[in-house]
N, C-alpha and C positions, 0 to 999 in steps of 0.2 A: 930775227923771226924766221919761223922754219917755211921755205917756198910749198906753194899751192898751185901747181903749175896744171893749166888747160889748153887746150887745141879749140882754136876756134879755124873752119874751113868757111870761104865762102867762094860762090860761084854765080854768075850772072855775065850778064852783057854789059859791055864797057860801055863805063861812064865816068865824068869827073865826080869827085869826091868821095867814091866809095872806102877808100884807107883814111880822108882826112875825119869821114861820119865816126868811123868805127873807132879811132887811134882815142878821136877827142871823150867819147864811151867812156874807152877805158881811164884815160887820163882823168877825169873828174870823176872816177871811182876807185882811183889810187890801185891800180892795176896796171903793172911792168910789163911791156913786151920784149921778152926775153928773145924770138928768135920768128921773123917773117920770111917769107919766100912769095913770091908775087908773078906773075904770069899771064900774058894775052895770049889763047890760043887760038888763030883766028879771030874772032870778032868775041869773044868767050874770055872775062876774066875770072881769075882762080886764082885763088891767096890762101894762104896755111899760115899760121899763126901761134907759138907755144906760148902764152901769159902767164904770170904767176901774179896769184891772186891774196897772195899771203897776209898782206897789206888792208886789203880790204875790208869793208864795214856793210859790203852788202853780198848778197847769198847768189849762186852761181843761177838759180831760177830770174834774179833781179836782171841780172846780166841779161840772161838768155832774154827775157822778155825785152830788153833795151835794144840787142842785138837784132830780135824780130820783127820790132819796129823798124827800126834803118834800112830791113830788108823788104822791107813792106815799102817804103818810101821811094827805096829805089829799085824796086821790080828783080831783087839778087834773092838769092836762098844762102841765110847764115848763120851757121850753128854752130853751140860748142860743146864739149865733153870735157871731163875732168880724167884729168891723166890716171885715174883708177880703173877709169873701164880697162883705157889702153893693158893695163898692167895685169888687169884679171883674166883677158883674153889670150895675153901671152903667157901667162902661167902657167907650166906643165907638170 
């Protein structure tokens, strides 16, 4: 199956659970995370996330509204884009 790959960035104040909310998200929506990078700056976490969604049975609005729940939960801002934007913006 052809990859569906997304960027999900999130940013908030450390706390525990914030990777374990979001990983288990993806995981009971059959969505691979292809590539994390994760960071404390100061008292400030920041995580970047490539997923591919290929797999999956539900629409990237599903996602996003799952995702903004967790952030809502845990007081973090967490959004995702579909690597199309990425690709329309760097097209010259």
């Amino acid at each position: 199956m052809k990859k569906e790959l997304s960027f999900i960035t999130v940013i908030g104040l450390d706390k525990k659970g914030i990777v374990a909310k979001i990983a288990n998200l993806l995981y009971l929506n059959d969505i691979n995370i292809e590539d994390i990078n994760q960071k404390i700056m100061e008292s400030y976490f920041v995580m970047t996330m490539l997923v591919d969604m290929g797999n999956s049975k539900v629409s990237i609005d599903e996602i996003r509204a799952g995702l903004e729940k967790i952030g809502g939960e845990l007081g973090i801002k967490i959004q995702i884009q579909h690597e199309n934007i990425f690709t329309m913006m760097h097209r010259v």
